[in-house]
N, C-alpha and C positions, 0 to 999 in steps of 0.2 A: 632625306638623302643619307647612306650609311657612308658613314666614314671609316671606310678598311683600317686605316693607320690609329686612327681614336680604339678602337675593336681589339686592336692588336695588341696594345699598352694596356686595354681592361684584363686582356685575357690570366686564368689563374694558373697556377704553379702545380694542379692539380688534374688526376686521372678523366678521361671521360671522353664522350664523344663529338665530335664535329661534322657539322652539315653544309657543305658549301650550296652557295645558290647562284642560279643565272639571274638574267635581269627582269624574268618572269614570275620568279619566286623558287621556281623549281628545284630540287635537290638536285645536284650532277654531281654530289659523291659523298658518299660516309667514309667514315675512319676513325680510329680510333686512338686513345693517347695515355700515355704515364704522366705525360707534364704537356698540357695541353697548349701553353704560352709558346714554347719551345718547339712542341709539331706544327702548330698551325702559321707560326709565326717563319719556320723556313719555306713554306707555300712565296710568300713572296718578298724573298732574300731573290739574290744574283740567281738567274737561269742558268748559268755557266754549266751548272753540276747538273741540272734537272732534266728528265727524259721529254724527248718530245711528247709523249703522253701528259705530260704535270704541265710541261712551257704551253699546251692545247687549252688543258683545262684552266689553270689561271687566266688565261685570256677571255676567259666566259664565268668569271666569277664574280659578284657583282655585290655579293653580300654572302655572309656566315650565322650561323649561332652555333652554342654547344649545350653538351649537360651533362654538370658535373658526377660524377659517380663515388662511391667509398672507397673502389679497387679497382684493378686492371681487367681481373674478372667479369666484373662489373658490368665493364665499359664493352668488355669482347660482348657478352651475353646481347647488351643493348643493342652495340654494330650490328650484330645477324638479325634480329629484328627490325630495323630499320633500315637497312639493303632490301630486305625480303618488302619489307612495306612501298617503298621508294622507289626499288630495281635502278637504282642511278647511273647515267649512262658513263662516267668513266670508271666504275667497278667493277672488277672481273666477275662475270655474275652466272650464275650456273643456272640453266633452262632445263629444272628435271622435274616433273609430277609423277614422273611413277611410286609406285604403289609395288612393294616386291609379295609373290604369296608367300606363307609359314605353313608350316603344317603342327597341326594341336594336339596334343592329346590329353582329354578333359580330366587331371589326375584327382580334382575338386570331388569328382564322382565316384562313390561305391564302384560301378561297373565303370570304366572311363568307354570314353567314344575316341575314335581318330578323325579331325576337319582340317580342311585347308581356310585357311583363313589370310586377311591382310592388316591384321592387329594384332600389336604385340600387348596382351593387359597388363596386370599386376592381379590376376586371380586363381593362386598357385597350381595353374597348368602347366603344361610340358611345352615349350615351343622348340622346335628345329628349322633352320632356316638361317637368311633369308636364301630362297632359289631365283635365280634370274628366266627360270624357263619356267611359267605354269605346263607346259606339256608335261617334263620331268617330276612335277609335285602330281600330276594327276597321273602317271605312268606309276610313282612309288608307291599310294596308294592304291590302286588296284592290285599290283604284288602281295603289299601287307594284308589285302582284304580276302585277297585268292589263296593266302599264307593260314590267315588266321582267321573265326570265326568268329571275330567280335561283332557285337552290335552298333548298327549306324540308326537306331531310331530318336528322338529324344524323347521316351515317355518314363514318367518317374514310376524306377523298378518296383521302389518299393510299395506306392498306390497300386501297381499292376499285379501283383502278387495278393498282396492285400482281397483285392476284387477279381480274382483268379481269371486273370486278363489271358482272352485266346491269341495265344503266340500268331504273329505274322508266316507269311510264305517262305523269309529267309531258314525259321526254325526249320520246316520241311527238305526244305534244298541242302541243307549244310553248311548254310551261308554265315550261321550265327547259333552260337548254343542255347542260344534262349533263357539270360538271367530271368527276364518276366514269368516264368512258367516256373519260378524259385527252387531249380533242382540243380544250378550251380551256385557254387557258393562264392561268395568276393575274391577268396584268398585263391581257389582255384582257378578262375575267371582273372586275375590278377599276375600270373605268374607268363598269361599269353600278352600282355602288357609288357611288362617286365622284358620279356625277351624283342620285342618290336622297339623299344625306347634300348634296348644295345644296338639293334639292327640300326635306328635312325640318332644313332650317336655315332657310329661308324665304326662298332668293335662287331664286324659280321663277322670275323672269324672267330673271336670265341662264344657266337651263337650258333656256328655251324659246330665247335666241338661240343659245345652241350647238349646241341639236336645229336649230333653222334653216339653219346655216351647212353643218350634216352632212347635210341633206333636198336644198339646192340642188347640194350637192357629188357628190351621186348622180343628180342630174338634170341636170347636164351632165355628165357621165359616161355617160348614159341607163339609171341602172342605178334606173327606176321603181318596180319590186318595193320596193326598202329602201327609199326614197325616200316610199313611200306610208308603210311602218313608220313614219319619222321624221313623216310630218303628222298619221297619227293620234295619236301622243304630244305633239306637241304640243296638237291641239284636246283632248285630255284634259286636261292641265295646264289649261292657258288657262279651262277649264271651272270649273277649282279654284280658280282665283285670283279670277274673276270670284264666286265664292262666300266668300271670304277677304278682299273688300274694305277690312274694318276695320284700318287701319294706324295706329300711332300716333306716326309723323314725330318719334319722339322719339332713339332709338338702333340699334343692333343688339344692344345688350346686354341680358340674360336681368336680368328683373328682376321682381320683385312688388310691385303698389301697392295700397296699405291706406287703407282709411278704413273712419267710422265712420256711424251713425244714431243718435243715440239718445232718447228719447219716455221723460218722466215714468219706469217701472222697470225700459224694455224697453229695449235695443241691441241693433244688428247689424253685427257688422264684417263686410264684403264686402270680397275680395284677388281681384284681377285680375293672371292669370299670363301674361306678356308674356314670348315666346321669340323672340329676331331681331327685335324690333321689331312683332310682331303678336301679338295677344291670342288666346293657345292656351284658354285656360278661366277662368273665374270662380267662384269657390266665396263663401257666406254663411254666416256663425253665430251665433246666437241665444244672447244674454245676458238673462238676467234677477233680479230683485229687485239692480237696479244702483241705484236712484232716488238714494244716496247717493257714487256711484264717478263719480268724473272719467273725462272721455274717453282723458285720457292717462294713467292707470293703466290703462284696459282696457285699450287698446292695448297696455302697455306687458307688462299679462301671457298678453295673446295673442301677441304674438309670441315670448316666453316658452316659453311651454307649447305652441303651435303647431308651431315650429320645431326643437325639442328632440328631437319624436319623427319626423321626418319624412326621407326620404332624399335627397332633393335641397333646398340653399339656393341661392339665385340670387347672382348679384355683388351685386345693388343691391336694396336696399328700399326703396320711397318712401312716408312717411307723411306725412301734413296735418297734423299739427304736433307741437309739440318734446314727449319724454319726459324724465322726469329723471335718467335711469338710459343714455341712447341711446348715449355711445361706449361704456360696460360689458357692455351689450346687443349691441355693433357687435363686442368683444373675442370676449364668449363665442358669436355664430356665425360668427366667423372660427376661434374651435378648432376647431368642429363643421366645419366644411368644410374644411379644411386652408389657406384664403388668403383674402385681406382680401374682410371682406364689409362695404359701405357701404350705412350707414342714412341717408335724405336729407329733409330736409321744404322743399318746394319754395316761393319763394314767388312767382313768377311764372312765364311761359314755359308750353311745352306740358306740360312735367312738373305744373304745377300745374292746369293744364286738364285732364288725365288722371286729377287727383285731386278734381276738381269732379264728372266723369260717374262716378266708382267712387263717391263719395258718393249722389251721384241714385241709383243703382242700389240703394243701401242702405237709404236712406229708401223706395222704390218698396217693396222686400222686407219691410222692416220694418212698413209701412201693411198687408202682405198679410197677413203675419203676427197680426198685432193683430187686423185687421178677423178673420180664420179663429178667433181665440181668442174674440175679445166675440162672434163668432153661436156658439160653445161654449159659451159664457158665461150668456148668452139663454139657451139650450136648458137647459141644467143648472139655472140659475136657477129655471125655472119646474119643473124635476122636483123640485127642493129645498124647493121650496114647499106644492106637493104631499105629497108627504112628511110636512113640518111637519102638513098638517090630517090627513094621516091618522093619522098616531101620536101625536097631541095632542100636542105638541112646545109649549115655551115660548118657541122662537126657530126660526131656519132652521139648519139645522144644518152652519155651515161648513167643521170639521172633520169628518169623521166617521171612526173607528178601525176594524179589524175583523179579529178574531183568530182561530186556527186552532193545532189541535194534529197533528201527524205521530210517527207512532214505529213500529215492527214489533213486535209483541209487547212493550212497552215498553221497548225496545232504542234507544238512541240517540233518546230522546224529545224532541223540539223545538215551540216556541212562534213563531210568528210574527205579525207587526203587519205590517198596509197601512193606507196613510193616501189619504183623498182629503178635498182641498182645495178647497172651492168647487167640488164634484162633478166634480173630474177628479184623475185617480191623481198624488200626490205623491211621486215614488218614493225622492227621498233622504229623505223621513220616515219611510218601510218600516226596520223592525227584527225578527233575526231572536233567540231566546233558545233557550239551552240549558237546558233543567228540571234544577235542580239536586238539589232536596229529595224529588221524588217518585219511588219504585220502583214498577217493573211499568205499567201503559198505565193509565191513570189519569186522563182527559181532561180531570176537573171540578175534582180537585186541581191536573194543571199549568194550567188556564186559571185556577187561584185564584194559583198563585205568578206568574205571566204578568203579571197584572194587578195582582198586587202589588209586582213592580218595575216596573212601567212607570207606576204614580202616583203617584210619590216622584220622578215625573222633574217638569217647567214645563209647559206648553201644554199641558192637557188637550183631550180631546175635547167636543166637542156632543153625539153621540151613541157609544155603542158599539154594533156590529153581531158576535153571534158566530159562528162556523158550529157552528150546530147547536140544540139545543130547548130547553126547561124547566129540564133539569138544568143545563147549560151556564149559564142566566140566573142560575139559584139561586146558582149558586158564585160567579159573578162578584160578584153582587148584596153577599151577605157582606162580602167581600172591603171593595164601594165601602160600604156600614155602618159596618165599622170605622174609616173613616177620614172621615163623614160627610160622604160626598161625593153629591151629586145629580146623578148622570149618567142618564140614560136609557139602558138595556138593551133589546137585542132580539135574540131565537134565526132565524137565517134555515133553516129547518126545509125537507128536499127529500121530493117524491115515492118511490114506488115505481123509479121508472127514474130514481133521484141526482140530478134535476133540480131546480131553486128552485122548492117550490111557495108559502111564506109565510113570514110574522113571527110570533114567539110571544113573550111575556114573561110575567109571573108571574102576569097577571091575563085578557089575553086573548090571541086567536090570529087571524090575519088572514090569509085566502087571496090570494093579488093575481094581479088580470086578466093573463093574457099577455100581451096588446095592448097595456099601456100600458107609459110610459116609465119610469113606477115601475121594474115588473117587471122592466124590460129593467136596469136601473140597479141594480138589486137583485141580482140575476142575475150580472151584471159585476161588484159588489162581492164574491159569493160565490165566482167562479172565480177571481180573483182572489188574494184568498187564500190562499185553496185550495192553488191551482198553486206558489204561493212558499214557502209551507208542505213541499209535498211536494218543491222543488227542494232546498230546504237541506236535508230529509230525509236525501234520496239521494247529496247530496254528504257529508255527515255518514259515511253509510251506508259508501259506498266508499273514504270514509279508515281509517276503520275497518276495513275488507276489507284496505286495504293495509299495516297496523300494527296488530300484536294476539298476545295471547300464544300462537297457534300459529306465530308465527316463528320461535320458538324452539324447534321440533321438527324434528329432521331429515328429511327426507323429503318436508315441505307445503312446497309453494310455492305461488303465488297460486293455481290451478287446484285443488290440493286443499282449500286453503285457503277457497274460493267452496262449493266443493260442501259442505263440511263444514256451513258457516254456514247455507246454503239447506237442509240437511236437517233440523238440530237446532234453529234458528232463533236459537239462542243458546246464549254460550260455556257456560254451568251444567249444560244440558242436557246437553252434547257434555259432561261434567264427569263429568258421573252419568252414562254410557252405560257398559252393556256393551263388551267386546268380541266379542262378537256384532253388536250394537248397530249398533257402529263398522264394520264390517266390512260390511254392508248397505249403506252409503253409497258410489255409482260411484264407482269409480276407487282404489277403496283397497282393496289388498292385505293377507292375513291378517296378515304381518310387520310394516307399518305398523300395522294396527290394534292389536295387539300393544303398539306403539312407543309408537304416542298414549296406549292406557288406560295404562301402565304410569306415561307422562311426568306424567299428573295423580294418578296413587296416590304418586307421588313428593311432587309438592308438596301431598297434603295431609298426608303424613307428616311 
C-alpha cells in the first residue's frame, strides 16, 4: 500500500522530475521541479487555490515517484522525454508527426546537386527551410532547375571524367552543363550555386542586380545570345518575387513567431516560419479540453514538445508573452541546436505587429475549426437523438462503448473498447485488453471478462454497442447483473455479405434502413471496432511469430518459423504432430523434421 503522506515527508529539497500514477500503475502526468518536496507536496495542500484540472487529477492519484536530476535543465530535458514516452492524460500534449520538407544543396560536393529532403544533418550542406507546403518546395525547385543548369545525377564526377563517362540526355537538352564530360570547371560550375543559395536565402534582389550587370555586360560586348539567357532569368525571378511580396521588415534572421487563440476548451497555436526575413510557411495545432490551462503553459509545452522532435531550431523565437520556465526553455534548445537560441516576447515595434497578425490568423483558424466541429456536432446531435427513440433509451447517449473480440483459433485472444463521445470517435478513450482467464476462442466468455474489467474502472458508458448477436448480449448482460449496473446493451448483428444489417438485445431485433444516418453511424461504430480489434490482433500475432519457443530450435528461423505456425495454427498442435506430420509443412526437410519432433519428446520428458 503507498502512503502518499510517508512519500511526501521522504521527498528531496532537490530539482527533477515527478510521475503521478492511477490505481493502475499508469502515469496521468509528468512535471517537473526545482525543489521537488515543495512542487509535489502542494499537489495535495488545500484545493481552495487549485484548478479544476489539478482538484480532477489528484482525485485519481494513487501513487508517485520521481528522479532526481543535477539541474533544471536537466529535469526540462527528461519531462519531454517522458510525456513523449507516457503521452499522460492530464498533460497538455501536442499530436504532431509531421515531417516538414528542406531543400539541400550538397555544398560537401566539388559540383554540389539541389534535393528536397526531410532531414536536417550535420554534413556541411546548405539546408533552407523548413516549408510547410511540399507543392512550394517542388514548385522552387523546378524554377532553380529551369534557371540553372546544374546537375541532378549522383555519379562521382570525378570517376566519371576519369573513365570519359558518356554525358546523359540532360548535357544534350540544356538541362545540365555536363561536369562529367570535365570541360566545366568547380569554380565555374560553383558560381551558378552561389547565386541559387542568394536566391534561396531571400536576397533575389541582389541576384537579379547582378544578373543585370552580367546581361548589359554582354550587350555591350554584342554577345546578345547570353545576354538574352540573363533577361530571361531575370523576368523569372522578378516573377517570384512579385509572388513573395510578404516581407516582414523585421531582420534577416531565421526565426519562428508564436501565438496563441484560445475560446472557452479549444486553442490553437499558429507559428509563422520566417527565413531571411520572409515568411516561408505557417503551420496551426489544435489543442483541446484546455478550459482550465493558461495560455502560457500551453505555449510553454508546445514549444516543449514541438521543438524536441524536430530537425531544425531557428536563432529566435518570438512569443506574445512571458513563460515561466522561458530562459530554461531558452537553455534546453540551445543544447538541441548546438548555439544560443533566443526566446523573445516583444512589446512593441514590428516584432510585436508580427505577433498581432500570427494571432489573427489563429483566431481566424480556430473560428474554422469550432464552426467545422458544432455543424459535426448538429449532425450527430440529431443522429444521437434518433437513436435514443429508437432504442427506447432514458437519455441521449453521450458516451457510447463498443467492444469486439480477435483471436486465431484462440491463440493470442484479444479484447478491444472504442469510445465515441458525443458521436464522434474518442480515440484516446480506445483500450485494448489481453483475455487473460479464457482458453481456446471463446468470444462470450472473453467479452464477459472484457467487460468485467473495464467496470471497475469511472466514466461508464450511456450505452454498450457489441459486435455481434444475442449471445454476445447474454454475456455481457450477466456480467452488468452482477454488479447491478443498468447500462443498456445492444448486439450490432451483420448480413450474409459481413455487412451491418441491425441491433439485437435480449428482448427484440431491429433491422435499420440503409439510408439513414442511424445506419450509417451504426455501421462506422461497427468497422470501427472491428478494425482496432483485428489491428492489435495482428500486432500481438507478429510478436509472437518473432519470440516463441521454436527459437530455440536449430534450424527455424523466422521463414520456418511462419510456415510452421500457418500450418498447425498453433504451438500444441505442432506439439502432438507426427513426424510425418511435420515434414508435410514447405520447406522443412526430413532432418529438421526429425530435429523438431525429437526437440518437443525432449521437453515432455
Amino acid at each position: 500500500m503507498f502512503d502518499i503522506d510517508k512519500y511526501l515527508k521522504e521527498l528531496p529539497k532537490e530539482p527533477g522530475v515527478y510521475l503521478m500514477k492511477d490505481e493502475n500503475e499508469k502515469v496521468i502526468y509528468v512535471g517537473k521541479a526545482v525543489n521537488l518536496k515543495n512542487r509535489v507536496s502542494q499537489y495535495f495542500q488545500s484545493s481552495k487555490n487549485h484548478s479544476s484540472k489539478v482538484v480532477s487529477m489528484v482525485k485519481n492519484i494513487k501513487s508517485f515517484e520521481y528522479i532526481i536530476t543535477d539541474s533544471e535543465l536537466e529535469a526540462l530535458i527528461l519531462e519531454c522525454s517522458l510525456i513523449k514516452e507516457y503521452k499522460p492524460k492530464y498533460n497538455v500534449l501536442l499530436r504532431d508527426d509531421k515531417t516538414y520538407p528542406y531543400i539541400k544543396i550538397t555544398t560537401n560536393e566539388d559540383y554540389p546537386r539541389i534535393l528536397k529532403t526531410r532531414k536536417v544533418l550535420k554534413d556541411k550542406c546548405k539546408y533552407f527551410g523548413p516549408y510547410t507546403n511540399i507543392s512550394s518546395v517542388n514548385e522552387t525547385l523546378d524554377i532553380i532547375k529551369s534557371i540553372y543548369p546544374i546537375r541532378t545525377c549522383n555519379i562521382d564526377i570525378e570517376k566519371a571524367i576519369k573513365n570519359n563517362f558518356r554525358p546523359c540526355l540532360n548535357l544534350h537538352i540544356n538541362r545540365c552543363v555536363g561536369p562529367c564530360n570535365g570541360k566545366v570547371s568547380v569554380s565555374e560550375y560553383n558560381k551558378m550555386i552561389d547565386e541559387i543559395i542568394l536566391f534561396l536565402s531571400g536576397k533575389e534582389e541582389k541576384l537579379i542586380e547582378i544578373l543585370k550587370e552580367k546581361m548589359n555586360e554582354c550587350a555591350i560586348n554584342l554577345n546578345f545570345e547570353e545576354a538574352s539567357i540573363y533577361r530571361d532569368k531575370i523576368k523569372s525571378l522578378e516573377n517570384i518575387l512579385e509572388k513573395q511580396k510578404i516581407d516582414t521588415k523585421v531582420s534577416d534572421l531565421n526565426q519562428d513567431v508564436i501565438s496563441i487563440a484560445k475560446v472557452e476548451n479549444e486553442a490553437c497555436v499558429e507559428i509563422f516560419f520566417i527565413r531571411n526575413g520572409k515568411i516561408t510557411g505557417r503551420e496551426n495545432f489544435i489543442f483541446e479540453q484546455v478550459r482550465y490551462e493558461e495560455k502560457s503553459e500551453i505555449i510553454s509545452n508546445f514549444i516543449k514538445q514541438f521543438y524536441s522532435t524536430k530537425e531544425y531550431i531557428p536563432k529566435e523565437i518570438v512569443i506574445e508573452e512571458n513563460i515561466e520556465d522561458i530562459n530554461i526553455l531558452s537553455d534546453f534548445l540551445s543544447s538541441i541546436k548546438g548555439q544560443k537560441v533566443f526566446i523573445k516576447v516583444p512589446i512593441k515595434g514590428e516584432k510585436r505587429s508580427l505577433i498581432e497578425m500570427v494571432r489573427k490568423n489563429a483566431f481566424e483558424y480556430l473560428e474554422k475549426f469550432s464552426n467545422t466541429n458544432r455543424k459535426k456536432f448538429e449532425k450527430t446531435s440529431k443522429t444521437l437523438e434518433n437513436l435514443k427513440e429508437l432504442l427506447n433509451l432514458k437519455e441521449i447517449p453521450k458516451r457510447i462503448e463498443s467492444f469486439d473480440i480477435s483471436n486465431t483459433n484462440g491463440i493470442d485472444s484479444i479484447g478491444a473498447m472504442v469510445v465515441f463521445t458525443n458521436g464522434l470517435k474518442d480515440k484516446k478513450e480506445y483500450r485494448k485488453y489481453k483475455i487473460k482467464t479464457v482458453v481456446g476462442p471463446n468470444d462470450y466468455d472473453s467479452l464477459a471478462e472484457v467487460l468485467e474489467r473495464r467496470i471497475k474502472k469511472e466514466n461508464l458508458p450511456d450505452l454498450i454497442l457489441l459486435d455481434g448477436g444475442r449471445g454476445q448480449v447474454s454475456s455481457v448482460k450477466k456480467v452488468l447483473d452482477k454488479y447491478n449496473l443498468d447500462i443498456p446493451i445492444w448486439g450490432m448483428y451483420k448480413d450474409d455479405k459481413h455487412k451491418t444489417k441491425g441491433l439485437i438485445n435480449l428482448e427484440k431485433e431491429i433491422e435499420l434502413d440503409k439510408t439513414t444516418e442511424i445506419y450509417r453511424f451504426i455501421s462506422s461504430i461497427q468497422e470501427e471496432v472491428h478494425n482496432f480489434a483485428i489491428s492489435y490482433h495482428i500486432s500481438l500475432r507478429n510478436k509472437s511469430l518473432t519470440k516463441s519457443v521454436l527459437d530455440d530450435i536449430q534450424g527455424v528461423g523466422e521463414k520456418r518459423k511462419k510456415l510452421l505456425l500457418s500450418h498447425f495454427k498453433d504451438i500444441n498442435s505442432l506439439k502432438n504432430a507426427t513426424e510425418e506430420e511435420i515434414l508435410a509443412v514447405d520447406g522443412i526437410t526430413k532432418p529438421l523434421a526429425k530435429t523438431i519432433y525429437d526437440f518437443f519428446r525432449q521437453r515432455k520428458g
